[in-house]
C-alpha positions in Angstrom: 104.6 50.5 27.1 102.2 51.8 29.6 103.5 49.7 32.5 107.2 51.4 31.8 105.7 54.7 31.7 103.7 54.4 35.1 107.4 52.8 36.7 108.9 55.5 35.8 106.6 58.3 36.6 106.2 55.8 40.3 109.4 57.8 41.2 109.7 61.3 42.6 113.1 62.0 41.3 112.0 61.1 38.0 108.8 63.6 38.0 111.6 66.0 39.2 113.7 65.5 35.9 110.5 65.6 33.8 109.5 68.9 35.4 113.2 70.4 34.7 113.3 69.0 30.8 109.6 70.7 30.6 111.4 74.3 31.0 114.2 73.2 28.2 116.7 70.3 27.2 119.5 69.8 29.5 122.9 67.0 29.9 122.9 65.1 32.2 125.9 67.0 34.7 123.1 70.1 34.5 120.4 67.6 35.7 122.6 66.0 38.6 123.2 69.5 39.3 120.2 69.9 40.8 120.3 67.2 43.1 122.2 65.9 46.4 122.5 62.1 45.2 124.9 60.5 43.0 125.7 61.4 39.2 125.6 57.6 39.1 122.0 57.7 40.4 120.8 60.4 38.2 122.2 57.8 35.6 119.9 55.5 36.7 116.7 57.3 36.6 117.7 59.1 33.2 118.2 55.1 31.7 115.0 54.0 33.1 113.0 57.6 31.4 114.7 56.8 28.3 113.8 52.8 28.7 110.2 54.2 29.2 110.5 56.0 26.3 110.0 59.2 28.3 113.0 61.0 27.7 115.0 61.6 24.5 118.3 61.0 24.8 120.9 63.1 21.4 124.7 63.2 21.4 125.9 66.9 20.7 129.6 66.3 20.8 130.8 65.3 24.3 127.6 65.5 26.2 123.9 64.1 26.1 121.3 66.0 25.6 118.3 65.2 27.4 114.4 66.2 26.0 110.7 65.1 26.9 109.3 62.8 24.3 106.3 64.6 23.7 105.1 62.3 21.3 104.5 59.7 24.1 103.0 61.6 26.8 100.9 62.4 24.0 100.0 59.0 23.1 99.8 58.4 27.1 97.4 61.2 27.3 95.2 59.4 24.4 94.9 56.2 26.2 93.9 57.9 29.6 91.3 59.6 27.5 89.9 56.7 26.4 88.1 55.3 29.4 84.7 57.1 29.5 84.3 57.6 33.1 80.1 58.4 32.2 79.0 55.6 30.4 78.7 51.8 32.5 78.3 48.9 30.5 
């Protein structure tokens, strides 16, 4: 799981989408939207947050709508807390 998650944080486009789903949910024609490259890229990077569990992915009718997995980054958060920088063994 952590591997995935670093991948897809490794990617600046993908830290863009994170930092847009942080303000509120959004589909995935408001997230390409924001960018010059292709819908089929945004694609791309939205199947490899979800893959990483990032990103939550809900149908509301026609559309998909996209959300930070909270739970995750908290778990992520937990495990980067858990090297003690202070103590050498």
């Amino acid at each position: 799981m952590i591997n995935d998650v670093f991948k897809a944080l490794s990617d600046p486009t993908r830290r863009k989408i994170l930092e847009m789903l942080k303000e509120k949910n959004m589909t995935a024609g408001e997230i390409a939207d924001a960018f010059t490259i292709s819908k089929p890229s945004v694609s791309f990077h939205l199947n490899i947050l979800k893959s990483s569990e990032l990103v939550l992915a809900e149908r509301d009718g026609q559309n998909i709508v996209y959300s930070i997995n909270t739970t995750l980054f908290q778990d992520v958060i937990s495990w980067l807390y858990g090297f003690n920088y202070g103590e050498k063994k």
